[in-house]
C-alpha positions as a Markdown table, in Angstrom:
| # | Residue | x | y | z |
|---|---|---|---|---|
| 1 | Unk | 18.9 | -37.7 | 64.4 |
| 2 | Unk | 17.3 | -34.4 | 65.9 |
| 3 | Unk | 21.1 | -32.5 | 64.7 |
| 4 | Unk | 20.4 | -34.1 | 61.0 |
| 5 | Unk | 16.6 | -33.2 | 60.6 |
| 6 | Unk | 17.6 | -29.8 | 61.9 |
| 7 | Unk | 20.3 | -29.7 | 59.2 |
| 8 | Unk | 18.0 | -30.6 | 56.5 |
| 9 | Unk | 15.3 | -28.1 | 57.5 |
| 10 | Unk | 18.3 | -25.2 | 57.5 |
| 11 | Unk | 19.3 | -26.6 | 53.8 |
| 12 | Unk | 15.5 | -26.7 | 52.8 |
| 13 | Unk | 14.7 | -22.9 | 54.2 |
| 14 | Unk | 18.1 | -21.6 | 52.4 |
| 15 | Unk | 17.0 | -23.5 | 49.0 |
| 16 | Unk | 13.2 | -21.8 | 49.5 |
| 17 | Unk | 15.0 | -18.4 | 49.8 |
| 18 | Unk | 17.5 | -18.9 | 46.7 |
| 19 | Unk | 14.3 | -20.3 | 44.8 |
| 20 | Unk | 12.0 | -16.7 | 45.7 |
| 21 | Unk | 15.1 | -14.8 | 45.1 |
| 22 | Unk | 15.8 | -15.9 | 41.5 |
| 23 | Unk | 12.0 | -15.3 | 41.4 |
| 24 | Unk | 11.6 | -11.6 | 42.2 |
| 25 | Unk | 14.9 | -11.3 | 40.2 |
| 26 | Unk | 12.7 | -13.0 | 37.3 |
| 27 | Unk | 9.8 | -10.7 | 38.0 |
| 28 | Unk | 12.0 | -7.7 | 38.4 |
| 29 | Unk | 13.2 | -8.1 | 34.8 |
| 30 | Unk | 9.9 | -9.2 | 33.4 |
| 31 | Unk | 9.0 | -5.4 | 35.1 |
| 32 | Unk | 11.6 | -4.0 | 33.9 |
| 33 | Unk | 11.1 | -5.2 | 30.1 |
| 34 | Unk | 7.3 | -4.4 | 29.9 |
| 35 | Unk | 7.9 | -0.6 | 31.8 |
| 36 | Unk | 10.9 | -0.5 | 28.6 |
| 37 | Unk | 8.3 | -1.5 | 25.8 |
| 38 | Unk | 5.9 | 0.9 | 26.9 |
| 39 | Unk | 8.4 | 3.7 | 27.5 |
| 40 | Unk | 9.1 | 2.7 | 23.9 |
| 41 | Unk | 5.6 | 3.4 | 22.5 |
| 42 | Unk | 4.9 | 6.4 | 24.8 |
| 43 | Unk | 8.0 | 7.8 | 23.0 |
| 44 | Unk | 6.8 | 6.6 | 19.7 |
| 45 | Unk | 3.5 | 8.4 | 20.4 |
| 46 | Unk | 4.7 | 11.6 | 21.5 |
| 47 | Unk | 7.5 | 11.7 | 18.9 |
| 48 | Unk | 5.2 | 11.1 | 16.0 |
| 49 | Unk | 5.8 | 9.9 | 13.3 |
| 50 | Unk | 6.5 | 11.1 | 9.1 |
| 51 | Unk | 5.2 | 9.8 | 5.8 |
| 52 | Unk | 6.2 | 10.9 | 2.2 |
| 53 | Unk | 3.4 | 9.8 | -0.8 |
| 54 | Unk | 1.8 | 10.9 | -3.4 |
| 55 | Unk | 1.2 | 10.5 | -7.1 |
| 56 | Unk | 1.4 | 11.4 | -10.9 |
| 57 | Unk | -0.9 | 11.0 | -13.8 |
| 58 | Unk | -1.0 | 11.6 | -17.4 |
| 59 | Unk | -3.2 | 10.6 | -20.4 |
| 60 | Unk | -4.5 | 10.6 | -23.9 |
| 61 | Unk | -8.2 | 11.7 | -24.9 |
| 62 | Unk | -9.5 | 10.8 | -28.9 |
| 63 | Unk | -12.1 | 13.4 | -29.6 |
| 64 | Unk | -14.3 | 11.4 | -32.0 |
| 65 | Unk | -15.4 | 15.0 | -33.1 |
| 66 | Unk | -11.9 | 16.0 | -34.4 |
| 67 | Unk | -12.0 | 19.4 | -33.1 |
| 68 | Unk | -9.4 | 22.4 | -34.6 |
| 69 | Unk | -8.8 | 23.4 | -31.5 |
| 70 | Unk | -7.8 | 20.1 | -30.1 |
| 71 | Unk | -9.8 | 21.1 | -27.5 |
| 72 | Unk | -12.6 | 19.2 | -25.1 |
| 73 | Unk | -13.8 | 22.6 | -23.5 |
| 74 | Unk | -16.4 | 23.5 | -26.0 |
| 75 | Unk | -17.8 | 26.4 | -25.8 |
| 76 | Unk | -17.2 | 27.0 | -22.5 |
| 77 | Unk | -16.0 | 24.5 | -19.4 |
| 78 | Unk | -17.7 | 21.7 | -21.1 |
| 79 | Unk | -14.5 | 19.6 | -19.5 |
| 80 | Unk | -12.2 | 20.2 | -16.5 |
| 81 | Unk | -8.7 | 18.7 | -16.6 |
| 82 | Unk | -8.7 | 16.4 | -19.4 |
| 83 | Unk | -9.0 | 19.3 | -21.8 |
| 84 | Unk | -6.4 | 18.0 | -24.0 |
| 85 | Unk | -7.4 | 16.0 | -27.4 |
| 86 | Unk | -5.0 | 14.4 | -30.0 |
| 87 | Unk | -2.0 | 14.8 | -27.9 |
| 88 | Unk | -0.4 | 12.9 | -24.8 |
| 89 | Unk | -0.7 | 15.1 | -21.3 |
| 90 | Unk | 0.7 | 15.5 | -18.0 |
| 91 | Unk | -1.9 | 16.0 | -15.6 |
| 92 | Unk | -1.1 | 16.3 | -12.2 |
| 93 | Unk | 2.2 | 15.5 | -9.7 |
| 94 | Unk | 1.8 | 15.4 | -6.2 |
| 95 | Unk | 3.9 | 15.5 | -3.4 |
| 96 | Unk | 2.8 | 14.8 | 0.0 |
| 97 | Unk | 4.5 | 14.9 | 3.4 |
| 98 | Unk | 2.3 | 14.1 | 7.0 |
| 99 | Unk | 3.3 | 14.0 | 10.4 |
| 100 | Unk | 1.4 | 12.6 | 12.9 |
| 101 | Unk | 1.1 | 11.5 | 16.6 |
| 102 | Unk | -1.3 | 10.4 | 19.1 |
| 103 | Unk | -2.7 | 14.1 | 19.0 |
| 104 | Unk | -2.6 | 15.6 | 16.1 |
| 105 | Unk | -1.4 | 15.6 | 12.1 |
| 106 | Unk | 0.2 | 18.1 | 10.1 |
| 107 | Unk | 0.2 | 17.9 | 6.0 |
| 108 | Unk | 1.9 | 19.8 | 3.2 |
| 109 | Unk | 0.4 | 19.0 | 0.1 |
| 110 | Unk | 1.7 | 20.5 | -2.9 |
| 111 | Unk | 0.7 | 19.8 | -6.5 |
| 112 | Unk | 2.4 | 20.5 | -9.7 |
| 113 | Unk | 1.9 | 20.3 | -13.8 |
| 114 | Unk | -1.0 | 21.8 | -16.0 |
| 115 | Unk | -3.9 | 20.4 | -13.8 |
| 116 | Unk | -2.5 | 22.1 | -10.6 |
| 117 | Unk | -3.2 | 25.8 | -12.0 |
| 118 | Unk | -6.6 | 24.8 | -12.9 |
| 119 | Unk | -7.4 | 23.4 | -9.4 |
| 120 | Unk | -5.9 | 25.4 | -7.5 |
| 121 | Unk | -6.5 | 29.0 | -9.7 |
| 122 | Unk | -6.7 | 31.6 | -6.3 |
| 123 | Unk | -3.0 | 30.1 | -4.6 |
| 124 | Unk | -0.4 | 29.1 | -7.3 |
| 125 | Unk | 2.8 | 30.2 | -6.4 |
| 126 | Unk | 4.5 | 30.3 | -10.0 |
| 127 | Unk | 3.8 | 30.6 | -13.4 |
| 128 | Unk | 5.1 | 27.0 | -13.9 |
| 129 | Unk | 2.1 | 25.9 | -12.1 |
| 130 | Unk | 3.3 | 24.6 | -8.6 |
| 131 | Unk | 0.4 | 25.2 | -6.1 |
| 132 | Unk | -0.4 | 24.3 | -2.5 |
| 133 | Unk | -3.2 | 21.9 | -2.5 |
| 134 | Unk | -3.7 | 21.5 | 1.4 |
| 135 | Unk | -1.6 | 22.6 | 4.1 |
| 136 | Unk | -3.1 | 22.0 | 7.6 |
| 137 | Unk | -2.7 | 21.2 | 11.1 |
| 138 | Unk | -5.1 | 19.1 | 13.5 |
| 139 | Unk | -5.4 | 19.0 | 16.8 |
| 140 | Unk | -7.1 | 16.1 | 19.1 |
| 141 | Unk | -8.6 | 17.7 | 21.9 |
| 142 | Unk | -10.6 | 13.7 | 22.6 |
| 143 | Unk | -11.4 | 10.8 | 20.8 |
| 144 | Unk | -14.8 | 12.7 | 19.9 |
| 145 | Unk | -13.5 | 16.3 | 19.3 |
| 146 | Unk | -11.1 | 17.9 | 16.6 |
| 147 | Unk | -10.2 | 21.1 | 15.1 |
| 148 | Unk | -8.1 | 22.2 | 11.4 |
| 149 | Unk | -6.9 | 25.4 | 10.9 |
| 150 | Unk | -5.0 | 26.2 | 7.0 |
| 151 | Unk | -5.8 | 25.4 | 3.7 |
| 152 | Unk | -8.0 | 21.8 | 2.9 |
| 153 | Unk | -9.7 | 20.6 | 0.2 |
| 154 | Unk | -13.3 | 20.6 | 0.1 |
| 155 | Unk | -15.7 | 18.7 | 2.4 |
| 156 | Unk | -18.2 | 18.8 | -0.9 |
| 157 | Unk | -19.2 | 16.2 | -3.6 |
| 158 | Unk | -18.7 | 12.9 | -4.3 |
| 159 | Unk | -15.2 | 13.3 | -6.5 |
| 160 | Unk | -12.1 | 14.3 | -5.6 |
| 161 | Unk | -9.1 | 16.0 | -7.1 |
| 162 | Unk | -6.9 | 13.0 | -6.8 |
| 163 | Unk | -7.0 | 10.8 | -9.8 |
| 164 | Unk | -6.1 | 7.6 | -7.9 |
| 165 | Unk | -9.3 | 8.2 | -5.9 |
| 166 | Unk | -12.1 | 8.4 | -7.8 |
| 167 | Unk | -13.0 | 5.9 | -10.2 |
| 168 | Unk | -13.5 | 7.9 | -13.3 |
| 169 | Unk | -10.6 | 10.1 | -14.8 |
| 170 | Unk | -12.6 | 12.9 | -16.2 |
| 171 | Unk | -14.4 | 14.7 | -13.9 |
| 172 | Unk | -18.0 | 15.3 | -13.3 |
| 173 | Unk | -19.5 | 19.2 | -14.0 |
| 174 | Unk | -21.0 | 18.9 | -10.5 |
| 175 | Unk | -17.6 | 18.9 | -9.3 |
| 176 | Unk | -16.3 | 21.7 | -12.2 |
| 177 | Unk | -18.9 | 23.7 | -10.9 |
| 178 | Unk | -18.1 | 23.3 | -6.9 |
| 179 | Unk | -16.3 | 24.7 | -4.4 |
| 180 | Unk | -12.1 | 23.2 | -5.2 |
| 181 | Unk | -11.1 | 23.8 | -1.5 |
| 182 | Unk | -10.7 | 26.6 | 2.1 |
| 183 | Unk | -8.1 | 28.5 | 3.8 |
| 184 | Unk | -10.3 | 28.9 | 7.2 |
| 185 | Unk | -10.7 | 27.0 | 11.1 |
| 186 | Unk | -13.0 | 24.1 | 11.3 |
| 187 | Unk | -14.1 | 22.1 | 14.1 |
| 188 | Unk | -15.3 | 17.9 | 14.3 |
| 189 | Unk | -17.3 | 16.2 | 16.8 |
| 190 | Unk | -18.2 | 12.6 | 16.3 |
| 191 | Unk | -20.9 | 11.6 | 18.3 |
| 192 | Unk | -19.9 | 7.7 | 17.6 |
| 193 | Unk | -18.5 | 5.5 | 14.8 |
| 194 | Unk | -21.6 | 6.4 | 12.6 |
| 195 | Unk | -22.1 | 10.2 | 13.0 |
| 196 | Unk | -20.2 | 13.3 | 12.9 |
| 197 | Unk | -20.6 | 16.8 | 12.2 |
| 198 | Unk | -18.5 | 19.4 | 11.3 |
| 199 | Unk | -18.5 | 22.9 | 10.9 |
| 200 | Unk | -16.4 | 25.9 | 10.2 |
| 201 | Unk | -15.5 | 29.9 | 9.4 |
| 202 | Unk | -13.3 | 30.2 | 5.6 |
| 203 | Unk | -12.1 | 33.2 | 3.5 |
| 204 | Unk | -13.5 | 33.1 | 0.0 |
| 205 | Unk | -13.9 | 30.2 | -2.0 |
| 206 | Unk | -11.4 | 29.0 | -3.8 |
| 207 | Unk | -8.8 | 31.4 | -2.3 |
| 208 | Unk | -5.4 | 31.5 | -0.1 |
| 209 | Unk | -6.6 | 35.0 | 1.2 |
| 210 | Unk | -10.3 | 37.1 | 0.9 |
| 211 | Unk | -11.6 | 39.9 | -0.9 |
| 212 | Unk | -13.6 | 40.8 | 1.3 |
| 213 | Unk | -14.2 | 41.0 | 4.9 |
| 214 | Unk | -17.1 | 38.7 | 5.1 |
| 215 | Unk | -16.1 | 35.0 | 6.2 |
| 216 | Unk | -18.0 | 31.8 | 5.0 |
| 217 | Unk | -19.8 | 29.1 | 6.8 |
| 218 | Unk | -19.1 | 25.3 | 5.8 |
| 219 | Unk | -20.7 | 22.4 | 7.4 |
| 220 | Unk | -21.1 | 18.6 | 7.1 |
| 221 | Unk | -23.1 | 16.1 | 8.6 |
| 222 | Unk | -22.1 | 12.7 | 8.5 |
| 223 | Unk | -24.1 | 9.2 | 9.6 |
| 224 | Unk | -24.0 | 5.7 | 8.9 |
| 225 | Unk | -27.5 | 4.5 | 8.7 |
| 226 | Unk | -26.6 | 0.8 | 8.5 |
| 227 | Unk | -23.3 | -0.5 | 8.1 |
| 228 | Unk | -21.4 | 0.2 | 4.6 |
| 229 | Unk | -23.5 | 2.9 | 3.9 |
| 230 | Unk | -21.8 | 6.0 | 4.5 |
| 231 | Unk | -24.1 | 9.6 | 3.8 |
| 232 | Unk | -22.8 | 13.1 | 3.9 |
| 233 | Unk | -24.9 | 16.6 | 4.2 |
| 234 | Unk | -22.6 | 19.3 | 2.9 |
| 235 | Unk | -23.3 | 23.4 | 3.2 |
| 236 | Unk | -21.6 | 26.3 | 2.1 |
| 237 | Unk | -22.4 | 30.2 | 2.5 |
| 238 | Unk | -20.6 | 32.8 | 1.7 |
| 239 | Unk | -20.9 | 36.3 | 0.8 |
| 240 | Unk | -18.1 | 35.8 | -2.5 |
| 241 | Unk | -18.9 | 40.2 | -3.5 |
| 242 | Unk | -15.9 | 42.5 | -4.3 |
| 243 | Unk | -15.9 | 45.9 | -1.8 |
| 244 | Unk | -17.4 | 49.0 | -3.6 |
| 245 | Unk | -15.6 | 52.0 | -4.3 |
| 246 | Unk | -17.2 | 52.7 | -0.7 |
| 247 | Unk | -15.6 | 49.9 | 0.7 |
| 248 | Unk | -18.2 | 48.1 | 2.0 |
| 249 | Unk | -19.4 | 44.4 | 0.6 |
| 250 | Unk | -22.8 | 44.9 | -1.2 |
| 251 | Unk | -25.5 | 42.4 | -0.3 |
| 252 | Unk | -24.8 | 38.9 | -2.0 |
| 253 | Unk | -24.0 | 35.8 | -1.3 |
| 254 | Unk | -23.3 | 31.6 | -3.0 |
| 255 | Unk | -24.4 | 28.9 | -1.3 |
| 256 | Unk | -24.5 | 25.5 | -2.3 |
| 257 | Unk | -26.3 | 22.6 | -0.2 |
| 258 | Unk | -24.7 | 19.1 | -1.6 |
| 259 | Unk | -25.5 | 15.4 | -0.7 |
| 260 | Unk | -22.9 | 12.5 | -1.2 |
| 261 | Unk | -23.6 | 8.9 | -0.5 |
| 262 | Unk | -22.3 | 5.4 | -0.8 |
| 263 | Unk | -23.5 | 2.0 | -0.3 |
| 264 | Unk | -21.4 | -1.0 | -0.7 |
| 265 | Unk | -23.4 | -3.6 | -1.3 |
| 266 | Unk | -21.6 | -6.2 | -1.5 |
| 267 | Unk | -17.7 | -7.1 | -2.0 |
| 268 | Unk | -17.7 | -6.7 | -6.0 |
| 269 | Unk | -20.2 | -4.0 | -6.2 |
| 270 | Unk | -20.4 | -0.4 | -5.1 |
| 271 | Unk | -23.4 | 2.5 | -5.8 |
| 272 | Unk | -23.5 | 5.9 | -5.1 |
| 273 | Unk | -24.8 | 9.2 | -5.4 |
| 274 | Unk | -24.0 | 12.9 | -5.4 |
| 275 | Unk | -27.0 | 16.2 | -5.7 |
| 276 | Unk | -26.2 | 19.4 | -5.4 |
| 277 | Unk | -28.0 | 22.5 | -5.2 |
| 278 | Unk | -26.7 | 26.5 | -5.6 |
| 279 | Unk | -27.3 | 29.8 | -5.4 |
| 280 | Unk | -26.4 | 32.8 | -5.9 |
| 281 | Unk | -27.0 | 36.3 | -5.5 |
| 282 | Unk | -25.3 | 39.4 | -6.5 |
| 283 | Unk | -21.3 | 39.7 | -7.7 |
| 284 | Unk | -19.0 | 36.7 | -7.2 |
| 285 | Unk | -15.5 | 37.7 | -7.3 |
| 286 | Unk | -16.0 | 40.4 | -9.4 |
| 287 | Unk | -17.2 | 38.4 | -11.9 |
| 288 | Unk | -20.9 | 40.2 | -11.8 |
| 289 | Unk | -23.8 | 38.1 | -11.0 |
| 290 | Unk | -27.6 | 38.6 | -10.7 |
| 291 | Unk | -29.6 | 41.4 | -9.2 |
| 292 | Unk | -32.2 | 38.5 | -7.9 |
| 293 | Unk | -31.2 | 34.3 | -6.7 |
| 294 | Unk | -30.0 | 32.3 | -9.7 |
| 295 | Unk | -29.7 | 28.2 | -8.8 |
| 296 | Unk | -28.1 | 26.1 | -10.6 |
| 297 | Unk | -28.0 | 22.2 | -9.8 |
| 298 | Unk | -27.4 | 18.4 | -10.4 |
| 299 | Unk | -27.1 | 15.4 | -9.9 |
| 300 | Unk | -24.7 | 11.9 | -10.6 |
| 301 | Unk | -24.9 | 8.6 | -10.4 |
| 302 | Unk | -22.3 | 6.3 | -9.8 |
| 303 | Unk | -21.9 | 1.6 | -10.3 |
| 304 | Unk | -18.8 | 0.5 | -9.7 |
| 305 | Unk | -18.2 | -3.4 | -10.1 |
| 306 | Unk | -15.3 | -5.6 | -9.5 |
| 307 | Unk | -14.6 | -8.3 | -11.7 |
| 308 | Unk | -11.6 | -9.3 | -10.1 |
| 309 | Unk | -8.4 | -8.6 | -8.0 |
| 310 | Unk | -7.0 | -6.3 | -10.8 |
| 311 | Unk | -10.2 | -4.6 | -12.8 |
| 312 | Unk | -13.0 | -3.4 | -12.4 |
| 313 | Unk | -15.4 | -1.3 | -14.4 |
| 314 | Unk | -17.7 | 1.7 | -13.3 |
| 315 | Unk | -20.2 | 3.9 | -15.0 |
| 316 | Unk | -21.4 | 7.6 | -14.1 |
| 317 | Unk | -24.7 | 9.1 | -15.2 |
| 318 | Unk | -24.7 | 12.8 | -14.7 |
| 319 | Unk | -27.0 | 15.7 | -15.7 |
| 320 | Unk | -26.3 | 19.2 | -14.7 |
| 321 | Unk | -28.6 | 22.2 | -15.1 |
| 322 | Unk | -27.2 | 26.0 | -15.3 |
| 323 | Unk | -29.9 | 27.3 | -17.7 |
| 324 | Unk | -29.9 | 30.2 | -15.0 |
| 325 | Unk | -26.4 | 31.0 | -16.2 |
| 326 | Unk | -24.7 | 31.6 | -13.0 |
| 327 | Unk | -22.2 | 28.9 | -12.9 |
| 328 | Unk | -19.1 | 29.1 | -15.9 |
| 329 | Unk | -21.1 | 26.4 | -18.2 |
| 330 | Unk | -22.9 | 27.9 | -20.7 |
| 331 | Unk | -23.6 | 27.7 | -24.8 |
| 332 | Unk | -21.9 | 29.2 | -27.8 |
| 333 | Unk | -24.2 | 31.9 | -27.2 |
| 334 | Unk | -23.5 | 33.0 | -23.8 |
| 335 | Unk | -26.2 | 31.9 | -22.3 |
| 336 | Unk | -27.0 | 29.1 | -19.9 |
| 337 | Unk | -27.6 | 25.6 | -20.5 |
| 338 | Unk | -27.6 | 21.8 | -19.5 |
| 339 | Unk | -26.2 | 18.7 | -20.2 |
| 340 | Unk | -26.8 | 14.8 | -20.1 |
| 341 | Unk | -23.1 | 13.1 | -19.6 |
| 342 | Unk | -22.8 | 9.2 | -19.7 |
| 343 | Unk | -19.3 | 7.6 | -18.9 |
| 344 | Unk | -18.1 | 4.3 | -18.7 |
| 345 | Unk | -14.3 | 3.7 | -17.1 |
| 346 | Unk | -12.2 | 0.8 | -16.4 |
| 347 | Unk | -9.6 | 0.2 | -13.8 |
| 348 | Unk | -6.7 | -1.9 | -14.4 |
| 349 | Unk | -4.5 | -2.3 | -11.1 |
| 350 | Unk | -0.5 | -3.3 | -11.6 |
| 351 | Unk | 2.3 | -3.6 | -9.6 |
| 352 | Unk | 0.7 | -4.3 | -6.5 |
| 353 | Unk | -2.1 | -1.6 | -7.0 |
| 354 | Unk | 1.0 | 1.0 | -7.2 |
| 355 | Unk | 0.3 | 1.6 | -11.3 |
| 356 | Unk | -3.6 | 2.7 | -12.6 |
| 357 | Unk | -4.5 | 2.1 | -15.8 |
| 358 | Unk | -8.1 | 3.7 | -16.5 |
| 359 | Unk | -9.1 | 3.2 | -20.3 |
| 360 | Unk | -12.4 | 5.2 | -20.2 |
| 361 | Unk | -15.4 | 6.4 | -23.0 |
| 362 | Unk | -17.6 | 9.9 | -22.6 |
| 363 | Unk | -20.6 | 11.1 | -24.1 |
| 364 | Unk | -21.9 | 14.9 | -23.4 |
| 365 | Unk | -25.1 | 15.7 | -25.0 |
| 366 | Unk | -26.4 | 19.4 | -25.1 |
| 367 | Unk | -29.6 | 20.9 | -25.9 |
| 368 | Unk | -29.5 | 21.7 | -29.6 |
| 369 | Unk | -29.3 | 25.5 | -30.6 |
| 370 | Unk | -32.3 | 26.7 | -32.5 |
| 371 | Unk | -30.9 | 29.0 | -36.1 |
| 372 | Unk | -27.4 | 28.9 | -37.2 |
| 373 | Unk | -25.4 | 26.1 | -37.3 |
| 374 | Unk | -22.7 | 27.0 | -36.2 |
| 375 | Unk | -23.3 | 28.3 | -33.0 |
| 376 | Unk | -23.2 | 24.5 | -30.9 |
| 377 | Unk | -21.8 | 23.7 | -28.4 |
| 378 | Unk | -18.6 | 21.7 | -29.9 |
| 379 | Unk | -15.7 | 22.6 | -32.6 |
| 380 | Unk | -15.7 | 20.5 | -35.5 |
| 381 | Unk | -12.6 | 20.1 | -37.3 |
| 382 | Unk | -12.7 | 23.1 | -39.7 |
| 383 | Unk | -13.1 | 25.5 | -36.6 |
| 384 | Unk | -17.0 | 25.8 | -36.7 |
| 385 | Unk | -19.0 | 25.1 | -33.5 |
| 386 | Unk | -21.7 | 22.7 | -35.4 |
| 387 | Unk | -21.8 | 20.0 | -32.6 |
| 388 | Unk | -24.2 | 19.7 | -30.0 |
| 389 | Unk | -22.4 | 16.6 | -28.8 |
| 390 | Unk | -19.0 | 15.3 | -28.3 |
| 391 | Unk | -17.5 | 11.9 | -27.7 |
| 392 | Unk | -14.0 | 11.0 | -26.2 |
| 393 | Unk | -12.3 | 8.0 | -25.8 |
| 394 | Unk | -8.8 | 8.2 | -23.5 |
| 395 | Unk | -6.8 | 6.1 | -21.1 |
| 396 | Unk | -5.2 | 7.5 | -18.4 |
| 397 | Unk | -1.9 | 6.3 | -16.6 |
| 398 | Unk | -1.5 | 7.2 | -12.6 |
| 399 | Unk | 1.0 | 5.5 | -10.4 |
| 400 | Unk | 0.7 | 6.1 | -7.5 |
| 401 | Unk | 3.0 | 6.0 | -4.1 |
């Protein structure tokens, strides 16, 4: 009896061992599977990653003035981008390649067609209009701190270049009259989820290299009050003068101090707003400019609604004051002057939100020239300037990938 207990007990022990080695042979795999997965995604991070998008847009503008010309400039600037009336247009092409990992991103942005000239004037590459929109490198010191050296768009206003992201297609004169975008070094530093700031040292505005020695100054303050409202304090100064025949820059400089803000609130409706406020003293670019500070200034605002999955509607108010002269909007005469602008857009999402449709209608009222008339601000269609308004009706086509 004692020989058989004995026997069992042996039996029992082996099967105890057999059961703890299948066990740690278990656990060894399990190990070895999770130690594989995250080798996997340490690789993934460090190897980064690529991504290819971007977009193309054209459109058709009906100038209810009938203009000779064909032409929604005006006198002068009256319009940026959709300049084109009576005719069907290519706007702009984009082309977009990022790569990116856990610490850091680099983008080459390049733009092409008629728009990309006129938004990128200082660093086209050929006469058939291909420019370099952005091309960058960041670098992620921490979670809080960053820092971008290369050409990037601007950090000020409320609109963009890209047609896919604002709401309207034509553009407001605030953003005409703004910075486009800086070839310089910037730094980030975000104190939490709901505040940031950022500043940095760029060449001239506007402009792959300088003309000058002097570098610029660009910061941006962002917070977050209360959540879905999003508010940004932009700055700019720069001395923007040509070198005398001496070599050295004279005294000037253009500043610009700009607020942009958001507030969604609620899932169908968005408001915002965009001020701005320049200066400037002395040459810009040789270009000439005042002897004393000129400002200029503005400000737009912005209701966006969403009647459903596919469209929406929005409408801009914008006034825009450069009686001073400095910026490039002026009259028929030369001289400064201001405008009321009032536009109403829709947004018509297809294929998955991959095609934009944006039918849209513009009003741009100017101050009424005193003695001849035909000195306005607007062509009629026998060639003479008798307008002090114009109204457009287009549709523009994006897609988008």
């Amino acid at each position: 009896m004692k020989k058989v207990y004995c026997t069992v007990l042996s039996l029992m022990v082996s099967l105890l061992g057999f059961a703890n080695t299948e066990g740690d042979k278990k656990n060894e795999k399990v190990t070895e599977a999770v130690t594989s997965v995250t080798e996997v995604q340490e690789n993934e991070e460090v190897q980064g990653a690529f991504s290819f998008s971007g977009y193309l847009d054209s459109y058709y503008s009906a100038n209810f003035n009938r203009p000779m010309s064909r032409s929604n400039t005006g006198a002068s600037n009256a319009r940026v981008f959709d300049i084109k009336s009576g005719e069907f247009q290519i706007g702009l092409v984009q082309a977009k390649v990022a790569y990116t990992n856990s610490k850091s991103e680099a983008v080459v942005d390049l733009t092409f067609g008629p728009n990309a000239n006129m938004g990128n004037y200082g660093n086209a590459l050929f006469s058939t209009a291909l420019a370099i929109k952005q091309a960058y490198f960041t670098y992620n010191f921490s979670d809080k701190f960053s820092m971008t050296a290369g050409q990037f768009g601007t950090h000020i206003g409320y609109e963009v270049i890209d047609a896919p992201a604002n709401f309207n297609y034509s553009l407001s004169n605030l953003f005409n009259n703004g910075p486009f975008y800086h070839t310089g070094l910037k730094a980030t530093y975000a104190f939490s989820d709901r505040a940031s700031l950022m500043v940095g040292v760029v060449n001239n505005v506007d402009g792959l290299g300088d003309n000058n020695r002097k570098k610029g100054i660009i910061s941006q303050l962002y917070f977050a009050p209360v959540a879905d409202w999003n508010v940004y304090l932009n700055f700019i100064n720069s001395n923007e003068a040509n070198p005398g025949a001496d070599g050295k820059e004279p005294d000037a400089f253009y500043r610009v101090l700009d607020l942009t803000t958001s507030y969604q609130v609620s899932d169908k409706l968005l408001l915002g707003v965009n001020a701005a406020y320049g200066a400037q003293k002395g040459d810009y670019q040789g270009g000439g400019g005042p002897s004393d500070s000129e400002s200029w200034g503005g400000f737009a605002l912005y209701s966006n609604v969403s009647l459903s999955d596919n469209f929406g509607l929005g409408a801009r108010y914008e006034y825009f004051n450069n009686d001073s002269g400095v910026r490039g909007l002026v009259n028929r005469a030369g001289m400064g002057t201001h405008v009321s602008s009032y536009t109403i857009s829709g947004n018509i999402s297809l294929a998955d939100g991959h095609i934009l449709v944006k039918p849209e209608f513009r009003l741009d009222a100017y101050p009424k020239l005193s003695g001849s008339n035909e000195a306005q601000q607007f062509e009629d269609s026998d060639g003479n300037f008798t307008k002090n308004s114009q109204t457009t009706f287009g549709m523009a086509f994006i897609y988008q990938f």
